[in-house]
C-alpha positions in Angstrom: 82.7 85.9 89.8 82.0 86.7 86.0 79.1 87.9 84.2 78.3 90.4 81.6 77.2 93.3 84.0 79.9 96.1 84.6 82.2 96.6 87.5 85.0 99.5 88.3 87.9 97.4 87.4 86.8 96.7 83.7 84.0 98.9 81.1 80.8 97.1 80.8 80.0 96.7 77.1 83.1 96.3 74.3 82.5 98.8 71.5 84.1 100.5 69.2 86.6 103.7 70.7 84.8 105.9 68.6 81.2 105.1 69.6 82.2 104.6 73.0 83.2 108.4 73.6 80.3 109.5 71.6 78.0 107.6 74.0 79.5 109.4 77.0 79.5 106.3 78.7 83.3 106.0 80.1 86.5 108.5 79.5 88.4 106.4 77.3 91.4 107.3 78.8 91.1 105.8 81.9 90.4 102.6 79.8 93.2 102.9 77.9 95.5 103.6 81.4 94.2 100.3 82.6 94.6 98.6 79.5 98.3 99.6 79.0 99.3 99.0 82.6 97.5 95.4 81.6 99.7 94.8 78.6 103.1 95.7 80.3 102.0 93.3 83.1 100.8 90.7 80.8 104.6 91.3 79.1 106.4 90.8 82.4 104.5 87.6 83.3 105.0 86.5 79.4 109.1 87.1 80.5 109.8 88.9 77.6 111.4 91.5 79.7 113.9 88.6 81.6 114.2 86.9 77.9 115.5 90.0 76.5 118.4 90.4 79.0 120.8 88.4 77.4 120.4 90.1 74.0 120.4 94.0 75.1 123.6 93.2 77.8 126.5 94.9 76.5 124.2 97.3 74.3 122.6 101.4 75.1 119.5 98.9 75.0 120.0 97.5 78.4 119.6 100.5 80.2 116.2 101.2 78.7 115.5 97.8 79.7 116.8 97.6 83.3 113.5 100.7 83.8 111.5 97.3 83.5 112.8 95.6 86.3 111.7 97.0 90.3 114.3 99.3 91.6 116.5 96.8 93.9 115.9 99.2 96.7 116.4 102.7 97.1 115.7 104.5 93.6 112.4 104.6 91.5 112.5 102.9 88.1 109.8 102.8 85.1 108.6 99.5 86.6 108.1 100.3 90.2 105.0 102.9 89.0 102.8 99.8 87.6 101.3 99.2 90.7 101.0 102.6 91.5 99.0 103.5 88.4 97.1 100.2 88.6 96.0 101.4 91.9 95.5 104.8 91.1 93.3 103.9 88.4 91.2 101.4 90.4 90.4 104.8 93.0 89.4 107.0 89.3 87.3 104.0 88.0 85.9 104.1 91.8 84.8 108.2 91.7 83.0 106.7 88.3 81.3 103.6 89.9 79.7 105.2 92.8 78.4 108.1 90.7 76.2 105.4 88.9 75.2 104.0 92.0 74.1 106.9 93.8 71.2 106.9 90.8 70.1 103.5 92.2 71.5 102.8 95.9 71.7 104.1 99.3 74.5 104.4 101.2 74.7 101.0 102.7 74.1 99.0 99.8 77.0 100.6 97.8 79.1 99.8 101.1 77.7 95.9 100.9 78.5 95.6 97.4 82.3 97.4 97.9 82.7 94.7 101.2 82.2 92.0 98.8 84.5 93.2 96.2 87.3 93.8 99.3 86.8 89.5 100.4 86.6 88.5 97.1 89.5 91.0 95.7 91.5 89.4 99.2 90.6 86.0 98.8 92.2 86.1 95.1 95.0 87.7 96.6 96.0 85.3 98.6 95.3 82.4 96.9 97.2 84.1 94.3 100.7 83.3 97.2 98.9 80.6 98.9 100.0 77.8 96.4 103.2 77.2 95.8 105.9 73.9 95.1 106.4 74.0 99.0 102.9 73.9 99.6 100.2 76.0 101.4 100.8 79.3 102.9 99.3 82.6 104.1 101.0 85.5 102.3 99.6 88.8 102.1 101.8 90.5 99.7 99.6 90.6 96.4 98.9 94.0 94.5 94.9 92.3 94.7 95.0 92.0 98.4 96.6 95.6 98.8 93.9 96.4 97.1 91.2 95.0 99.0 92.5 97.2 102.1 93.0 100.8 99.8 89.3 100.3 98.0 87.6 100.2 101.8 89.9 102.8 103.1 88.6 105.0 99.8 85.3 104.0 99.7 85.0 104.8 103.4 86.1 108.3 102.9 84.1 109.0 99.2 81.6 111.5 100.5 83.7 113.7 102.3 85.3 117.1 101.2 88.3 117.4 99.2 89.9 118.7 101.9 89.5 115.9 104.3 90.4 113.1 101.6 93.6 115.1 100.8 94.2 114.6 104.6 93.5 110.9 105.3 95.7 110.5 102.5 98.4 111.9 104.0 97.9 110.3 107.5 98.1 107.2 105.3 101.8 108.4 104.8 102.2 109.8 108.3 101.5 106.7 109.8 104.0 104.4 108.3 106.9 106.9 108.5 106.0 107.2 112.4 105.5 103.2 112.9 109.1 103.0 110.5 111.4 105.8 112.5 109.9 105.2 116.3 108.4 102.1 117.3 112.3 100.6 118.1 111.4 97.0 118.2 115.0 95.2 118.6 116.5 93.5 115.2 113.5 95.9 113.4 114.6 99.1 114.0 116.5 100.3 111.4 113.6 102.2 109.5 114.8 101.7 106.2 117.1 99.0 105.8 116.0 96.0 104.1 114.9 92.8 106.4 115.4 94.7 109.8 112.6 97.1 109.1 108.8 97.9 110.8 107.6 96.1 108.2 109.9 92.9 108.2 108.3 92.9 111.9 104.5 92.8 111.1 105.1 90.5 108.6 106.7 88.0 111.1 103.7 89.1 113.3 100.9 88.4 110.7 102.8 85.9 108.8 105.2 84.5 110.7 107.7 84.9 107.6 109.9 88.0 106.3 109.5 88.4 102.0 113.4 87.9 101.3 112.8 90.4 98.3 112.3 93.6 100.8 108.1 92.8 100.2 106.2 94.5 103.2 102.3 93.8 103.7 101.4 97.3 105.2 102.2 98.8 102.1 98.8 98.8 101.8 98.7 101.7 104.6 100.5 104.3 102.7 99.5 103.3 98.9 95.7 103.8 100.1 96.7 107.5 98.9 97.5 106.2 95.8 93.8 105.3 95.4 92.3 108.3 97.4 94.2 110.4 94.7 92.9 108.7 92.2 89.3 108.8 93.5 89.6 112.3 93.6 91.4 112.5 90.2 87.8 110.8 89.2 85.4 113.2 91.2 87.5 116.1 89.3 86.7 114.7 86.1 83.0 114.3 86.5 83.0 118.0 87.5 81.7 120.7 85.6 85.2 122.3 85.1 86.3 122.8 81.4 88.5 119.5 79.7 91.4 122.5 80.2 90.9 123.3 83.8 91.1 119.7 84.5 94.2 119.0 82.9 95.4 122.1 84.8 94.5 120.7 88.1 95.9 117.3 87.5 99.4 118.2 86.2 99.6 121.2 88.7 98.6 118.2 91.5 101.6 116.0 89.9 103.7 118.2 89.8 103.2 119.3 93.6 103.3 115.1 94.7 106.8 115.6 92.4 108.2 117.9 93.8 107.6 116.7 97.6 108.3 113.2 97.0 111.9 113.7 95.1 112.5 117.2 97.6 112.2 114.9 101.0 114.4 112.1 99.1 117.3 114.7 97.8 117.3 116.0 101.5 117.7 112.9 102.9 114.8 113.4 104.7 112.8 110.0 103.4 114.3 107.9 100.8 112.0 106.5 98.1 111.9 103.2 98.7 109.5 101.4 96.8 109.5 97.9 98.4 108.4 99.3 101.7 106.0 102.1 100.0 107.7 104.9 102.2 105.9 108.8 101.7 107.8 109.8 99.4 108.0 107.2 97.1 104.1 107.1 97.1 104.1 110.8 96.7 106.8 110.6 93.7 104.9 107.5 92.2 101.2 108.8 92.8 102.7 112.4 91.3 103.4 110.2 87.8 100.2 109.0 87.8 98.5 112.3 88.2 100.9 113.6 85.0 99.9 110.3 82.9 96.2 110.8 83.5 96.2 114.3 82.6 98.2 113.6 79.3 95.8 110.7 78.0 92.9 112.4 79.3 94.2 115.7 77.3 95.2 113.5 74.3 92.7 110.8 74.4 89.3 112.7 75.5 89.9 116.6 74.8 92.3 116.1 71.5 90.2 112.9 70.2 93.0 111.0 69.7 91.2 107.5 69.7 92.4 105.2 66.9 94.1 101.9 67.7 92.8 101.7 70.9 90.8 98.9 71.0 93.7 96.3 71.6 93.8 98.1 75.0 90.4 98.3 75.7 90.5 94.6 75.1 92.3 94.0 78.2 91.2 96.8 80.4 87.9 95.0 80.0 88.9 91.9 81.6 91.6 93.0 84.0 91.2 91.2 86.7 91.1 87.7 84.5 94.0 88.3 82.8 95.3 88.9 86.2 94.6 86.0 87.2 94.9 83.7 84.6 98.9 84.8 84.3 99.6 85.0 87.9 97.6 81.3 88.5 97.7 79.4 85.6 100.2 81.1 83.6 103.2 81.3 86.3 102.4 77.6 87.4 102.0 75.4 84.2 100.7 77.4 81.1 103.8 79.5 80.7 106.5 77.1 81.0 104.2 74.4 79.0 104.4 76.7 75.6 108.1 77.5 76.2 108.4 73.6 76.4 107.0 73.5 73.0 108.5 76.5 71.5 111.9 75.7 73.0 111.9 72.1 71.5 110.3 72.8 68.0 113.4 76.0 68.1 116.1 73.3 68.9 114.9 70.6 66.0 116.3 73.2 63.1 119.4 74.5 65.9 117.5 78.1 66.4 119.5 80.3 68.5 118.9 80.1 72.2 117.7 83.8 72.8 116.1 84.3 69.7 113.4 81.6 70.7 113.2 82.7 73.9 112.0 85.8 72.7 109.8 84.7 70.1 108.4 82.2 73.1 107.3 84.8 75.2 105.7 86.2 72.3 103.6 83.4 71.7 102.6 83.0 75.3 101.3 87.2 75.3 100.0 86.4 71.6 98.3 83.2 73.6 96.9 85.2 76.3 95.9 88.1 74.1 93.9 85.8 72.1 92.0 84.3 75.5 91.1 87.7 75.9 89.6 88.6 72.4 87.6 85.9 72.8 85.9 87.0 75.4 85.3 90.2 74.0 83.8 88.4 71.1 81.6 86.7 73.5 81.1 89.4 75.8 82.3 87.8 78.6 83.8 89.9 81.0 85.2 88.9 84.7 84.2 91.2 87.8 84.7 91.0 91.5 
């Protein structure tokens, strides 16, 4: 699973920002969206966000802070367009990839090499939910196995017009909100009310368990758009259209996801519902991912804005490992095992309680952070 060759999820060769826009090689604002959706994810799984509750409650702080928590249900907050933009991102980085191959592939071998990635991008997925202190089980709610199912969908559909990609992404939305508002099934018919929805029911159909958080599986339905937009947020870029006329496109695209998304919501028509991915949350979240792209590809590529991003780049490159390694390692023993540490070198001299929790989850990104600089250093980069 990891080599030094180059794969759509992470740039193939570290170098400096500088040299790497002159080369041409990559936009370095894609890399630097991937990077920064990696860090606030690396953050989270750090629990820096959870460790600095107790210190902002009370404060103007804490409302800042709640945007870093997932929207309990019907609302959109700062934190529920992560996996929206990691998605989103994974489509762009797509339009990219399959451009280089068509210089060396046919058809079918770019399709053999995408299956692979889907098992392997699957199999991590699960195993990721698979393990747990109550044993083995077969849970398909991981952003990596979501994935799996919106890369073939994308890939699938890469050739075709504009036109007819802008319409399979919205009979990815159609879909859902049909299977949600008609399908009736008794005790899941209540399209969206948390535990008695369509999706509470084909998870107790393909898992024989309900996600007591609101979690559906066929999310992956409706956020394939996320990754069709993105794909074609990609082909856009690699056109011949001027850096402006590009930006124009993608915020005028945002704005009109925007507007839709938030419209049907205020009317009551859809609500946005993140936890079940309904239309118009994955129009209002796919809509901010259009808007960020268009303002780091307009500051980072056209304005030449490109110091300090390296620490980014760092762990754009190795996305998928540092992935990984917090959701597999780091949430069952690493973690915990350097908050033991911090926690009980904190209480020797009587440190204050939330303090060290802070400066534990720190050390655990600091930790992590390192892992990854050394395999910059050694140019060792992870790819499925």
């Amino acid at each position: 699973m990891s080599n030094k060759e180059n794969s759509p999820l992470s740039p193939p060769h570290p170098a400096e920002p500088g040299k790497l826009a002159q080369a041409g090689q990559r936009l370095l604002s894609l890399d630097f969206m991937r990077g920064l959706t990696m860090v606030l994810l690396t953050l989270e799984s750090a629990q820096l966000y959870s460790k600095l509750q107790p210190a902002l409650t009370g404060t103007a702080g804490i409302h800042i802070l709640n945007e870093f928590f997932h929207h309990e249900w019907h609302g959109l907050h700062l934190w529920d367009l992560v996996q929206p933009v990691f998605m989103f991102v994974a489509g762009t980085a797509m339009a990219f990839s399959y451009r280089k191959q068509r210089l060396t592939m046919t058809w079918g071998q770019s399709f053999r090499k995408t299956l692979k990635r889907c098992f392997w991008l699957f199999f991590w997925g699960v195993l990721d939910y698979a393990v747990s202190k109550d044993g083995l089980s077969f849970k398909l709610w991981d952003i990596l196995t979501q994935l799996s199912f919106t890369t073939l969908v994308t890939f699938l559909i890469i050739n075709w017009s504009v036109k007819w990609q802008v319409a399979v992404s919205f009979l990815c939305l159609l879909l859902p909100e049909f299977l949600y508002r008609f399908t009736h099934i008794p005790g899941y018919d209540q399209p969206f009310t948390d535990q008695h929805n369509f999706g509470n029911y084909m998870d107790m159909v393909l898992m024989g368990m309900v996600n007591t958080g609101g979690w559906v599986a066929i999310n992956c339905i409706s956020t394939s758009a996320h990754t069709i937009w993105g794909a074609l947020a990609g082909r856009l870029l690699l056109s011949e259209k001027t850096g402006p006329q590009k930006v124009k496109y993608l915020v005028g695209s945002g704005i009109l996801l925007l507007a839709l998304g938030f419209g049907l919501d205020w009317a009551g028509v859809t609500p946005i519902i993140k936890k079940i991915a309904t239309s118009t949350f994955v129009m209002a979240s796919g809509g901010w991912a259009l808007l960020f792209l268009a303002f780091c590809y307009w500051w980072v590529d056209i304005r030449k804005h490109q110091k300090h991003l390296l620490p980014f780049l760092i762990f754009g490159m190795n996305s998928i490992f540092i992935y990984l390694f917090f959701e597999i390692v780091g949430d069952r023993w690493f973690t915990e095992y350097v908050f033991t540490i911090t926690n009980s070198l904190f209480g020797y001299i009587h440190f204050p309680v939330v303090a060290a929790g802070i400066i534990g989850s720190l050390v655990v990104f600091g930790l992590e952070a390192g892992i990854l600089y050394f395999l910059y250093r050694k140019k060792i980069f992870f790819k499925i």
